[in-house]
C-alpha positions in Angstrom: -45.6 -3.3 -26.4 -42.2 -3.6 -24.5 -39.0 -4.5 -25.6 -35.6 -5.1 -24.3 -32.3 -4.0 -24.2 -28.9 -5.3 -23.4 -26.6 -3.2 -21.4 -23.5 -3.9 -23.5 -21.3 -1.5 -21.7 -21.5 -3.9 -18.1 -20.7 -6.7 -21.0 -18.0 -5.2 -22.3 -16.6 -4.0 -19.1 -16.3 -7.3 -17.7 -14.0 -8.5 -19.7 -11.4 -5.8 -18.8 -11.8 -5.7 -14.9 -9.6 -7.4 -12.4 -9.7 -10.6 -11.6 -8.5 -11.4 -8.1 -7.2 -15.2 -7.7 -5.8 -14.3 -4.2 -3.6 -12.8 -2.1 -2.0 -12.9 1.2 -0.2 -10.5 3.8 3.1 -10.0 4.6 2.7 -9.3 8.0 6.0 -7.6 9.8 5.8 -7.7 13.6 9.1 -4.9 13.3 11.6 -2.6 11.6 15.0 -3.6 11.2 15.8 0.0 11.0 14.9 3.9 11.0 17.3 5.9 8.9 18.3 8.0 5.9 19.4 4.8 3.8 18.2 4.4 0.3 20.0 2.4 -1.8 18.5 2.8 -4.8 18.4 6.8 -4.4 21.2 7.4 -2.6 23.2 4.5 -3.2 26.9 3.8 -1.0 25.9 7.4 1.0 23.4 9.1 2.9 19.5 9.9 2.0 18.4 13.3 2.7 15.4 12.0 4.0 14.5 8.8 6.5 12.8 5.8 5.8 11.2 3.0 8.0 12.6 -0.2 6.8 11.2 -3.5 6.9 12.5 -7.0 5.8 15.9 -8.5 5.9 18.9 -7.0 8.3 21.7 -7.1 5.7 19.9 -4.1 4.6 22.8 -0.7 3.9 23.2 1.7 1.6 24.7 -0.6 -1.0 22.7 -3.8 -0.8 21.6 -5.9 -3.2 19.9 -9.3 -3.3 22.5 -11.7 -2.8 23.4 -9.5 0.3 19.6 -9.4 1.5 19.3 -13.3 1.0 22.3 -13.5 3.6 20.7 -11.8 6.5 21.0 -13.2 9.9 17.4 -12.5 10.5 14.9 -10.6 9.2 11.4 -8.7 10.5 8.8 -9.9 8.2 7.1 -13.0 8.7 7.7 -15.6 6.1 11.4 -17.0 7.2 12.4 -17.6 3.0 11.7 -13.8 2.5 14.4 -11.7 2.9 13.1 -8.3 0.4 13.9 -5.1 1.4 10.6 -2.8 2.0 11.0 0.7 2.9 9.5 4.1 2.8 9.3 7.4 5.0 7.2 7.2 8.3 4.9 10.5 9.8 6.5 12.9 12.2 4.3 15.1 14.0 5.3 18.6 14.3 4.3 20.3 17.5 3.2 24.9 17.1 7.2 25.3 18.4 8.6 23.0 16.2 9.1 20.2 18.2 9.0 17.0 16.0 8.3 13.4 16.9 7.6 10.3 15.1 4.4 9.2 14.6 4.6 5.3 16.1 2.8 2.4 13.7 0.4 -0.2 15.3 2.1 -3.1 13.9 1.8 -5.3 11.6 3.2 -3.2 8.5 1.5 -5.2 5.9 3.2 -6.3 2.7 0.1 -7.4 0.2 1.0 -9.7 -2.4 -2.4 -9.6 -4.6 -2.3 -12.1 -7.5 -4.4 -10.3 -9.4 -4.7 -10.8 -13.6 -5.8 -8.8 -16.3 -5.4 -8.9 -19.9 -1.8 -7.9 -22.1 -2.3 -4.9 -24.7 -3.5 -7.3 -27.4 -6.2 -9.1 -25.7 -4.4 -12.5 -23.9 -4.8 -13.1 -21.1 -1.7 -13.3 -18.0 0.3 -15.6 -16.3 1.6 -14.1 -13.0 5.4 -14.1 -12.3 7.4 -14.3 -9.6 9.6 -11.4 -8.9 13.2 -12.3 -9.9 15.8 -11.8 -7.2 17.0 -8.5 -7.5 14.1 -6.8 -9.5 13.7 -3.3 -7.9 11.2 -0.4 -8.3 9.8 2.5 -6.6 6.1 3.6 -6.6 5.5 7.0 -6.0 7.2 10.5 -6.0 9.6 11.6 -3.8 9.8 15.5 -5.2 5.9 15.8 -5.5 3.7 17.9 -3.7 0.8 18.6 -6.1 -1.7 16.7 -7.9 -2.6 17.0 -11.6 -5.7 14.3 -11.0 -9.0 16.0 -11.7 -12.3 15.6 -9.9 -12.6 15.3 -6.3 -10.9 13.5 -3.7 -12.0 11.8 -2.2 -14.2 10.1 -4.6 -16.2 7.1 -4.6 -14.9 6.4 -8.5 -13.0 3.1 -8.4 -11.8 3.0 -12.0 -11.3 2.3 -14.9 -9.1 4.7 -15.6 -8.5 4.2 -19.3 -7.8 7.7 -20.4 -4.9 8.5 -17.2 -1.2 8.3 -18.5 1.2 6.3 -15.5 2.0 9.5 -13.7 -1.5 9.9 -12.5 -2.4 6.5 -12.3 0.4 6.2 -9.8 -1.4 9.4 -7.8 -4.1 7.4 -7.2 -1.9 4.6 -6.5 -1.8 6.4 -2.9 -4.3 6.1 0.0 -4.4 7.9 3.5 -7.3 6.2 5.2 -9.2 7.5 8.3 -9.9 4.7 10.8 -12.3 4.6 13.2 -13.8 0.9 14.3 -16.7 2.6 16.3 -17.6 3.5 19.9 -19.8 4.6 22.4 -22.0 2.7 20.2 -21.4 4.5 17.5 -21.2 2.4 14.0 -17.7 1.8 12.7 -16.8 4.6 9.3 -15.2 2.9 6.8 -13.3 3.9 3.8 -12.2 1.7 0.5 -8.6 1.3 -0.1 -6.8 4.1 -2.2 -9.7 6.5 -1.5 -8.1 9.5 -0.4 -4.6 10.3 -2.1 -3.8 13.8 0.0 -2.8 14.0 3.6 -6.1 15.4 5.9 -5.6 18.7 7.8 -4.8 17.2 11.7 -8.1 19.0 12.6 -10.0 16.9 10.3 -8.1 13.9 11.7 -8.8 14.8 15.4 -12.6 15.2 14.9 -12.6 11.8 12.5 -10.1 9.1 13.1 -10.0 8.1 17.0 -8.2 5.2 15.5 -5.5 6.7 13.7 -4.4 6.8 9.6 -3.7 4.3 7.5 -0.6 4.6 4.7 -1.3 2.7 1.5 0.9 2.6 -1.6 0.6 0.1 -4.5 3.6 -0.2 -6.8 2.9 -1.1 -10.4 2.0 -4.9 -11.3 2.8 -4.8 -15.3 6.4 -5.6 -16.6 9.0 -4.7 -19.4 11.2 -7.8 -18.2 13.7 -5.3 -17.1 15.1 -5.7 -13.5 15.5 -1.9 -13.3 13.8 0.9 -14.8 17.0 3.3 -14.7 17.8 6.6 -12.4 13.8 6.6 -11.6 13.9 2.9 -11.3 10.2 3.4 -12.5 10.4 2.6 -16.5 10.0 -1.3 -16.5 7.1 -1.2 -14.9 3.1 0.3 -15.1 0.0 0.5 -13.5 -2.9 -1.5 -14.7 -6.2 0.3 -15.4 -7.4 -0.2 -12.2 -4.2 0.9 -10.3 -4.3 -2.6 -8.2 -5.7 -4.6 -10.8 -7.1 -4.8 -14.7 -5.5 -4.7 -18.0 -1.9 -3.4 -18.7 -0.8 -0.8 -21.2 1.2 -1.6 -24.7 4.7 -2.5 -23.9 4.2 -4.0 -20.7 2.6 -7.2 -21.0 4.5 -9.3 -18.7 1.8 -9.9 -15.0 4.1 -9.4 -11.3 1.9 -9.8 -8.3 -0.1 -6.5 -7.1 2.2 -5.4 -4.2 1.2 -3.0 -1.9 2.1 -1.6 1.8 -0.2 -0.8 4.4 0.3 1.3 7.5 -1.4 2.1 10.1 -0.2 5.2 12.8 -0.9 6.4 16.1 -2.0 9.9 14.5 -4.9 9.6 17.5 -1.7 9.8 20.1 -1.9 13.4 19.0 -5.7 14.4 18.9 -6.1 18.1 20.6 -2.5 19.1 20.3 -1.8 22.2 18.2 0.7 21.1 15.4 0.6 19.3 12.3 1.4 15.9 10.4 4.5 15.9 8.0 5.6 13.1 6.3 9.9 11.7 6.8 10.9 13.4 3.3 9.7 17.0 4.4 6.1 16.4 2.7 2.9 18.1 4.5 0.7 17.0 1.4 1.0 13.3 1.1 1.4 13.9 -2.7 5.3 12.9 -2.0 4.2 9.3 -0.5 6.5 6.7 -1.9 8.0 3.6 -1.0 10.7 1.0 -2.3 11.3 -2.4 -2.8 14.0 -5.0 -3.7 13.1 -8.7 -4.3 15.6 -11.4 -2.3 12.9 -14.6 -2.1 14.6 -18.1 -1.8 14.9 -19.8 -4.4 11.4 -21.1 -7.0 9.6 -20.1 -2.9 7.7 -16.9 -4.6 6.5 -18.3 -7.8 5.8 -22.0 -6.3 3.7 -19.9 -3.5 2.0 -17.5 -6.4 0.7 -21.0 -7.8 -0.2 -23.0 -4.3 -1.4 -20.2 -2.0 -4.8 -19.2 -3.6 -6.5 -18.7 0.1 -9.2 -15.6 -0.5 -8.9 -15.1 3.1 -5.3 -13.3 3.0 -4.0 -14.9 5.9 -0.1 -15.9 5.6 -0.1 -18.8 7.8 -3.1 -21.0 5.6 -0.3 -20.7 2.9 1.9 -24.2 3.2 4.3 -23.4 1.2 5.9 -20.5 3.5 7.7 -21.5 7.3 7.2 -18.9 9.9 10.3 -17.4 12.1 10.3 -16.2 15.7 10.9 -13.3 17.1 10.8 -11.2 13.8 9.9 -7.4 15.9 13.6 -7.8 17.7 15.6 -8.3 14.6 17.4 -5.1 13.4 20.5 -4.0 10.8 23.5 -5.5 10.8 25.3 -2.8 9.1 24.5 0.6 10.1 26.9 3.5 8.9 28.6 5.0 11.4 27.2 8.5 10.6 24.0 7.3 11.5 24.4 5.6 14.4 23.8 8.0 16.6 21.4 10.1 14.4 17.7 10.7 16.7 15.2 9.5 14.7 12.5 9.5 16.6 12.3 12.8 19.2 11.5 15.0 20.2 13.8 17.0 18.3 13.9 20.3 16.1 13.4 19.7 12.7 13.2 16.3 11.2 16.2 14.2 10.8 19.4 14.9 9.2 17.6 18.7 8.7 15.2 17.5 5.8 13.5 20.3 4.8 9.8 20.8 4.8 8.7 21.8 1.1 4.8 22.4 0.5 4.6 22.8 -2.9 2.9 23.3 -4.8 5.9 23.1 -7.0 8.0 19.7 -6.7 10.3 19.9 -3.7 14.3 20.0 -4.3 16.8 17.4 -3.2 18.0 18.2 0.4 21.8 18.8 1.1 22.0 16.0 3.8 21.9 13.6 1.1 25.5 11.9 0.0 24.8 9.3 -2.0 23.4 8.9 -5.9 20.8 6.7 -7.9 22.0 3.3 -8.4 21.2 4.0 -11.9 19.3 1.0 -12.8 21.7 -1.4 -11.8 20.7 -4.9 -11.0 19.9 -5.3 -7.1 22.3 -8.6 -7.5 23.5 -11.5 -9.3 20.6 -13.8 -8.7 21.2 -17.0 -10.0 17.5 -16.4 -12.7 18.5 -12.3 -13.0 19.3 -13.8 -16.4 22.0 -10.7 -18.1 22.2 -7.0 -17.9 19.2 -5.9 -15.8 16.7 -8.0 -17.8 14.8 -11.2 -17.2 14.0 -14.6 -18.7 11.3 -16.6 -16.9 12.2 -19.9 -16.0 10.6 -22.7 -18.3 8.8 -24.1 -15.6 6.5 -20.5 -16.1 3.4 -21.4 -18.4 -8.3 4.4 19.0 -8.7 5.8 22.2 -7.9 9.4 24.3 -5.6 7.3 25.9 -3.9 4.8 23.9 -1.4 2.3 24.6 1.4 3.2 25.7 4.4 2.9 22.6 8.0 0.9 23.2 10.5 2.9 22.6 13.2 -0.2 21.8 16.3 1.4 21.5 17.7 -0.1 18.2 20.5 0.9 15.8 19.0 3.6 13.2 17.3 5.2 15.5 14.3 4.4 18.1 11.5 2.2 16.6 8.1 3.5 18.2 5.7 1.0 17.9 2.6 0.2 19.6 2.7 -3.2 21.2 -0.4 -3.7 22.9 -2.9 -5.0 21.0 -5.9 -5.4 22.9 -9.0 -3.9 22.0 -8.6 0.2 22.1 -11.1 1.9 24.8 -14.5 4.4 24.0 -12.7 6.7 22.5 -13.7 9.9 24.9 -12.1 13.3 22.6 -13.0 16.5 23.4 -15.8 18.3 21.6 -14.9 18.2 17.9 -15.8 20.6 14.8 -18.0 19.5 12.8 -16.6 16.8 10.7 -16.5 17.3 6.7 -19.1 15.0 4.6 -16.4 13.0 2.9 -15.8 10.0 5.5 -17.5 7.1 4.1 -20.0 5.3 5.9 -19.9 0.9 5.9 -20.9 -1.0 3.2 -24.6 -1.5 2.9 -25.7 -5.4 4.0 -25.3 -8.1 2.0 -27.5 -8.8 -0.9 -28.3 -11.6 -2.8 -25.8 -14.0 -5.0 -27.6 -16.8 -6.0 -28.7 -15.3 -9.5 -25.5 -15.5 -11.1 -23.0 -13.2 -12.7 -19.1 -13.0 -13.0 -17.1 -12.6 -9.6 -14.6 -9.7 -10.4 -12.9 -9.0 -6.9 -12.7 -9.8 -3.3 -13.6 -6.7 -0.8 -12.5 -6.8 3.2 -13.8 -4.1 5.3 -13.9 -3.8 9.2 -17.1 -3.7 11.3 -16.1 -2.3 14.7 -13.7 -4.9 15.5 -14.5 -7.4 12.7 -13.1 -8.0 9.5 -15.5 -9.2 6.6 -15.1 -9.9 3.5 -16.8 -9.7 0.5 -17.3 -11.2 -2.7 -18.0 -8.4 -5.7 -19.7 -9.9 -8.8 -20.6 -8.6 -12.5 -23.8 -8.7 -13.4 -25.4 -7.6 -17.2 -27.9 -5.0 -16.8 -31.2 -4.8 -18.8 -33.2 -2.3 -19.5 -37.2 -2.3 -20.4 -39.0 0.6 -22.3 -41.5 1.1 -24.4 -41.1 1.2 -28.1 -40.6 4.7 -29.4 -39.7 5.7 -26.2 -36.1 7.0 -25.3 -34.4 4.0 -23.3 -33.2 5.3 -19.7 -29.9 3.8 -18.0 -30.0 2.6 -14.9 -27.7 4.2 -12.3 -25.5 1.0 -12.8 -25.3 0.9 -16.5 -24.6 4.9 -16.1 -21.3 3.7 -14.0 -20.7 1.3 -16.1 -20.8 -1.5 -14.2 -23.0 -3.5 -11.9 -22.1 -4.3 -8.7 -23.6 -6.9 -5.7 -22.1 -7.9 -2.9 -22.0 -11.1 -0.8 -20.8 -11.2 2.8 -18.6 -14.4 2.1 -16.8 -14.6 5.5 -15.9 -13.0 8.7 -13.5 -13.1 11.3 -12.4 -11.4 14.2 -10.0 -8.8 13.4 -6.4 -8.9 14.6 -4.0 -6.2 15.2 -6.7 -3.5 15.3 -5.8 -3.3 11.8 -8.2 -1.7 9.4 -10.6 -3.2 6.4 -8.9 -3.7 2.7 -10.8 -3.3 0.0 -9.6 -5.4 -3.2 -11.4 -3.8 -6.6 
């Protein structure tokens, strides 16, 4: 005689993972600057450390959003977005010292993720718009230590129930290998946020022929505060599953999932003695963090957020957005004359404006190049729906290669912007004979497996395939268990992780860029 059992857990599960509705990437062609501005760290002076800024040119050390909104041009590519998106870029620093910048393989990718959860009490979210002049920062600055526990990387996607904010927002940090395949060899892929430390460069050199990819996802549930203060953290947290889920007591209000992407040139450097150091003087990647300020046009963001519900991510199937020209040649109006002249590319002896390099393990110290202070929470600007002191009412409409290409060094003001320009497919990547690598690169997904018996669609996954993007469709499906009466009942290996998981390859197209996959959870 047999029975049956539920697998309650994959039941209960499902009503607490994220929901994915859809997304789309900001795609930014160029920087309008490289320098040590920061103003909400360091605001009206100078940060002790540089950043790589993207978005609109009225960027300085004092702007807000009604000074973003009136930029002349700006380097993302939706022409009614004008938000400020900045954070440190990789130096490489040669055995003598020498440091250089590591250059990006553009796009930078902005991903807006519209993904819902559930508030503290069990109802479910309406995603908002960001108000003009909301600002936050994701990450830490100071840190260079973990306090996360297991390994990393690790193949655990969440929930992460039982983490306070702090550590969420360590995992809210990814520094993925790429490598899209050659000789014939299969391409290695890794998930999105699945390694939160910078690799050793010799574990780089023997895996990534196509270089590193940056990831950091800011926090996606909201206080209604513009501002969270000096940290400019407190008015928002992570959901339980760092991009996605259900959001902790006191911040019930849904923002769209924002994250930036990255991807360097770190194979530029395979076989030269040195090592990889981050623009704030961080060797660990613990340290990764990045900043944003909303300036939108206008009812464009929240009238997109409802519209643009493409699973595909791709900007230009979005009708509500228009498309600028010539977005990589735009730069800062307004750089400070201390900076003007500042190298912030190389080669050069130490990293710019003498940042210090601070291992850790105990947090690193504010460097003496830095002039200005924390904008303390103030509003980024008087936006027209800020609503009154730094909080916000809704509007009541709301219900690759051993020889790469070569980099263009485009002289700019802030400093020289190395980016890689040439796009076309990298060539068999020839390096020389490698260590052994480390078991923890992850191979592709496994093929596709049957959909058509049902179950709830959770997320959408993208991964690359050599030189192909594909996404997938993730589902939740109950699990059921058979055993014999009087007989101990035995979980399968889904029901042990706590949820099931099939995949369906939904759609495919050729990637562009040489950009690396995404995984959505």
């Amino acid at each position: 005689m047999h029975t049956t059992l539920r697998s309650f857990a994959a039941t209960a599960l499902a009503l607490s993972l994220p929901a994915v509705d859809a997304f789309w990437r900001l795609e930014c062609d160029g920087s309008v600057g490289i320098a040590r501005i920061d103003p909400l760290m360091d605001f009206g002076g100078m940060s002790d450390h540089i950043h790589t800024i993207k978005g609109g040119s009225a960027f300085s050390a004092t702007s807000t959003a009604d000074d973003l909104l009136k930029s002349k041009c700006q380097s993302c590519g939706v022409g009614q977005d004008k938000s400020a998106y900045w954070a440190p870029p990789l130096y490489f620093m040669a055995d003598d010292g020498t440091v250089t910048i590591v250059p990006e393989k553009p796009p930078f990718k902005a991903y807006y993720e519209l993904n819902t959860g559930m508030t503290s009490d069990g109802k479910s979210q309406k995603i908002e718009a960001f108000p003009n002049g909301f600002q936050m920062i994701s990450g830490s600055n100071y840190r260079r230590n973990t306090t996360l526990s297991g390994p990393d990387p690790s193949d655990y996607v969440g929930p992460f129930n039982d983490e306070d904010n702090d550590q969420r927002e360590q995992r809210a940090i990814g520094f993925n290998c790429m490598n899209y395949g050659h000789n014939g060899a299969p391409a290695k892929n890794e998930p999105t946020l699945y390694r939160h430390s910078l690799p050793e460069k010799s574990w780089l050199d023997a895996n990534c022929p196509d270089g590193l990819r940056l990831e950091l996802q800011f926090p996606s549930c909201w206080n209604g505060e513009m501002d969270g203060g000096d940290n400019h953290k407190s008015h928002v947290a992570f959901p339980n599953w760092i991009n996605g889920g259900d959001c902790p007591a006191g911040f019930d209000r849904r923002l769209p999932s924002l994250m930036y992407e990255t991807i360097v040139a770190t194979d530029q450097f395979i076989g030269k003695g040195g090592k990889f150091v981050l623009g704030n003087g961080d060797p660990t990647g613990h340290g990764y963090h990045g900043d944003f300020i909303a300036a939108w046009d206008e009812g464009v963001l929240q009238q997109a957020i409802e519209q643009c519900t493409d699973m595909g991510g791709e900007m230009r199937s979005c009708g509500v957005f228009e498309f600028p020209e010539n977005t990589a040649s735009c730069t800062l109006e307004n750089l400070p004359s201390e900076l003007k002249d500042e190298n912030a590319e190389g080669p050069m002896q130490g990293l710019p404006g003498g940042c210090e390099i601070q291992s850790g393990p105990e947090p690193a110290k504010k460097g003496k190049g830095a002039t200005g202070k924390s904008s303390g929470g103030k509003s980024g600007g008087g936006s027209s729906n800020a609503g009154n002191a730094g909080s916000y009412a809704p509007p009541d409409t709301a219900d690759s290669s051993s020889s790469p290409p070569a980099p263009v060094d485009d002289k700019k003001s802030g400093g020289v912007f190395a980016q890689v320009k040439n796009n076309a497919p990298a060539a068999d990547y020839q390096a020389p004979p490698p260590p052994p690598p480390p078991a923890t690169t992850t191979p592709p997904p496994a093929g596709p497996s049957p959909v058509d018996q049902g179950g709830n669609f959770i997320s959408t996954e993208i991964y690359t395939d050599g030189r192909v993007v594909h996404e997938n469709k993730v589902v939740m499906q109950e699990v059921t268990v058979t055993t014999e009466v009087g007989a101990k009942a035995k979980r399968t290996p889904e029901a042990q992780a706590g949820h099931a998981k099939r995949a369906h390859r939904h759609h495919h197209h050729p990637m562009q860029h040489g950009i690396g996959g995404r995984r959505l959870r």
